[in-house]
C-alpha positions as CSV (number, residue, x, y, z in Angstrom):
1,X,204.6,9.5,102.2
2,X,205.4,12.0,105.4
3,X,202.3,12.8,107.1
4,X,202.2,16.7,108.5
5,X,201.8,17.0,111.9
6,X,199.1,19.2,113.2
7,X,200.2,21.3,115.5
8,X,199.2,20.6,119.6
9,X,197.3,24.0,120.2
10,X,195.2,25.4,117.9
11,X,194.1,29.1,118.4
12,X,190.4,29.2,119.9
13,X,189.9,32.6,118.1
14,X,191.1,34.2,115.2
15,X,194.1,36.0,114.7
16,X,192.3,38.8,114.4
17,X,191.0,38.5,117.6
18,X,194.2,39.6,118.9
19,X,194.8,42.8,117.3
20,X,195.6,45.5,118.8
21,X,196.5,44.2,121.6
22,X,193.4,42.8,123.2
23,X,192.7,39.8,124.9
24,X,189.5,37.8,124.6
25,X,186.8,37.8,127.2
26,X,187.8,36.0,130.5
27,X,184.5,33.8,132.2
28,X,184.9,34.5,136.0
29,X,185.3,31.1,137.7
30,X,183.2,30.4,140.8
31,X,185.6,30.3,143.5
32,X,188.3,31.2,141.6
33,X,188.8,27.6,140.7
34,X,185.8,25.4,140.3
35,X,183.7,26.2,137.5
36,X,182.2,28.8,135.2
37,X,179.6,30.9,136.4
38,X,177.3,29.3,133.8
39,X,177.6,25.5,135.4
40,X,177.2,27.3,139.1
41,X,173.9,28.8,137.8
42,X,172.4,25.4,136.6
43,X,174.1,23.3,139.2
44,X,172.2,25.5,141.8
45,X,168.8,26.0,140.4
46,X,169.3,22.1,139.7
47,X,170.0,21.4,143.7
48,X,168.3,24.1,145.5
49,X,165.7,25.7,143.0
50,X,164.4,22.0,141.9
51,X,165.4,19.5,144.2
52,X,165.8,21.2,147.5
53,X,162.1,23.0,146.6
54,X,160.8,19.5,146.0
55,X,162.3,18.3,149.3
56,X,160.4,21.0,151.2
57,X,157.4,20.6,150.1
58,X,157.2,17.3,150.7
59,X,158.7,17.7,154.1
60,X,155.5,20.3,154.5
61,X,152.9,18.0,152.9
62,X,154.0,15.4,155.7
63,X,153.6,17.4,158.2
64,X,157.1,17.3,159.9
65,X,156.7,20.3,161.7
66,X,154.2,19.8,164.1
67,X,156.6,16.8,165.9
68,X,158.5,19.7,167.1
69,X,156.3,21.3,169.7
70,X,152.7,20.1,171.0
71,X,151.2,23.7,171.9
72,X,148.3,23.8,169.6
73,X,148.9,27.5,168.9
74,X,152.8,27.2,168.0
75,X,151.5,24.0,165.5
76,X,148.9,26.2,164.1
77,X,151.3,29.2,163.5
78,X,154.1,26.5,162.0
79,X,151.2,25.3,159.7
80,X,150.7,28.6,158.5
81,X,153.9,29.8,158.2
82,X,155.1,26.8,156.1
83,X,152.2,27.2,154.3
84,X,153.3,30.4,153.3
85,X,156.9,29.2,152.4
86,X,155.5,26.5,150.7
87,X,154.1,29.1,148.0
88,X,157.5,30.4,147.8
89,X,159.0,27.0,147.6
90,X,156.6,25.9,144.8
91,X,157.1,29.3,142.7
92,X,161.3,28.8,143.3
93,X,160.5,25.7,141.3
94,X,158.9,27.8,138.3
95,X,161.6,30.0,138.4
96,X,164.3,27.1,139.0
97,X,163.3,26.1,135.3
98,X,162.9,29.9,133.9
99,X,166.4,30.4,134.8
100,X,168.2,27.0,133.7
101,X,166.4,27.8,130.3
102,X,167.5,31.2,130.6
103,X,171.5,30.3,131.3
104,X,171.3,27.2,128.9
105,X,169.9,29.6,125.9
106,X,172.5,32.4,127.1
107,X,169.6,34.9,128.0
108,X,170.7,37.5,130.5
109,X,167.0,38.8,131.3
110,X,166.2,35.0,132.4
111,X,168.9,34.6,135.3
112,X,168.4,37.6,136.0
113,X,164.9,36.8,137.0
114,X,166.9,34.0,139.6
115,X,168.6,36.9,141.2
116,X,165.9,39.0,141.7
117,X,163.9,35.4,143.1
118,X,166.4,34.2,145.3
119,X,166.7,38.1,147.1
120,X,162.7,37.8,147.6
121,X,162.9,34.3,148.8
122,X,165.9,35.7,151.4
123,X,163.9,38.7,152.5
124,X,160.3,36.6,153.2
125,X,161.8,33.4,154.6
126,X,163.0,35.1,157.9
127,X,160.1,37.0,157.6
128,X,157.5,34.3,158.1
129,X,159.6,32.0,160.1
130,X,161.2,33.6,162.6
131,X,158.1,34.8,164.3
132,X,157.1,31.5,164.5
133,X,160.1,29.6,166.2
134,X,161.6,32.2,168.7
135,X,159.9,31.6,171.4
136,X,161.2,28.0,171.2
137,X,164.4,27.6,169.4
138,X,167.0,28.7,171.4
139,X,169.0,29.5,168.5
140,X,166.1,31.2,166.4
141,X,168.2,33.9,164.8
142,X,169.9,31.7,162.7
143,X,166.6,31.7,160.9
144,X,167.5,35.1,160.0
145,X,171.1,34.7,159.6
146,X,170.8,31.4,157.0
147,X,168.8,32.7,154.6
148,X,170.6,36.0,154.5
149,X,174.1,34.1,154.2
150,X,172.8,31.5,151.8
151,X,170.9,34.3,149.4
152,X,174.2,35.5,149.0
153,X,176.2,32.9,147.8
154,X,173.2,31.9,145.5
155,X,173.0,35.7,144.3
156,X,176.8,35.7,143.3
157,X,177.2,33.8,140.4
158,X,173.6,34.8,138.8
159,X,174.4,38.7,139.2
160,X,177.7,37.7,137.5
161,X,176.8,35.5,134.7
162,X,174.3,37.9,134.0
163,X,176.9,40.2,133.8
164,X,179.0,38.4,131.5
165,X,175.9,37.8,129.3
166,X,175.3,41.6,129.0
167,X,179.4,42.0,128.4
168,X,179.0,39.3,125.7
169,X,181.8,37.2,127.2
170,X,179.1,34.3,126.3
171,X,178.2,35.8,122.9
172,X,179.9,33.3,121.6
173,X,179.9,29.9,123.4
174,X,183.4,28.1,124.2
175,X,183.4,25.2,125.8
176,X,187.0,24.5,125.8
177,X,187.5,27.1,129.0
C-alpha cells in the first residue's frame, strides 16, 4: 500500500489570502535580523522594566551611593534624588507587567502605555540626576546622554509593535515567522 507524501511546505494562509495580488502582513524584525518586535517587547520589559528595576532598587535600599562622595550635602542630595528615581523605578515595574500582559494578549493600548513610560522615565532621570552629580563626575553629561540614547532604543520596538497591532499584522498570531 503506497503511502502519499505530504508535501514539505504547506501554505501558512489560505489561497485566498493571495488574491489579487497581495501579500500577507510582514512583522518588522528588530534589527533587521534578530527577532519580532513582539519577543523585543517582552525580552525588554523582562530585563530592564523587571529585573534592571529590581536591581536598582535594591542598589538604593543599600545605600550604594553615599560611598561615592563624603560631603554631607552631595549624600543628602544623592539620597533624595534616588529617592525620587526609586519611585520611578518601582512604577517601571508596574508598567513592566502592564505591558508584557499587554504584548502577550496582543493589546496595542497596553504597549503603548510602555512607550509612553519609558519617554517619562527618559525625560525625569536626567532630570533628577544630573543636578546632583555634576559637580563631581567629570563626565556628568552622560547622565543626560544615556538615558536619552537608551529611551530610544527601548521606544523602537514598542512604537512599532504597537503599530503592527493597530495594522492587524498580529490579528492573527503566527508563530512560524
Amino acid at each position: 500500500m503506497a503511502r502519499r507524501q505530504q508535501p514539505l511546505h504547506q501554505p501558512l494562509l489560505p489561497v485566498s489570502a493571495f488574491e489579487n495580488g497581495d501579500s500577507p502582513p510582514r512583522k518588522h524584525l528588530c534589527c533587521f535580523c534578530c527577532c519580532n518586535m513582539r519577543e523585543t517587547v517582552l525580552w525588554i520589559q523582562i530585563f530592564f522594566g523587571l529585573i534592571w528595576s529590581m536591581a536598582w532598587l535594591f542598589s538604593y535600599r543599600m545605600g550604594y551611593y553615599k560611598q561615592w562622595t563624603s560631603d554631607p550635602q552631595i549624600v543628602a542630595d544623592l539620597s533624595n534624588a534616588y529617592w525620587k528615581l526609586s519611585i520611578i523605578n518601582g512604577v517601571g515595574i508596574g508598567v513592566a507587567l502592564v505591558v508584557i500582559v499587554g504584548a502577550t494578549l496582543y493589546k496595542p493600548v497596553l504597549v503603548f502605555v510602555g512607550a509612553l513610560f519609558v519617554i517619562i522615565e527618559s525625560i525625569l532621570t536626567p532630570i533628577y540626576i544630573y543636578p546632583v552629580v555634576k559637580d563631581f563626575y567629570s563626565s556628568a553629561w552622560m547622565y543626560i546622554a544615556w538615558p536619552i540614547i537608551w529611551g530610544l532604543l527601548i521606544l523602537y520596538p514598542h512604537v512599532v509593535l504597537t503599530y503592527e497591532l493597530k495594522k492587524g499584522v498580529w490579528g492573527n498570531p503566527n508563530f512560524s515567522e
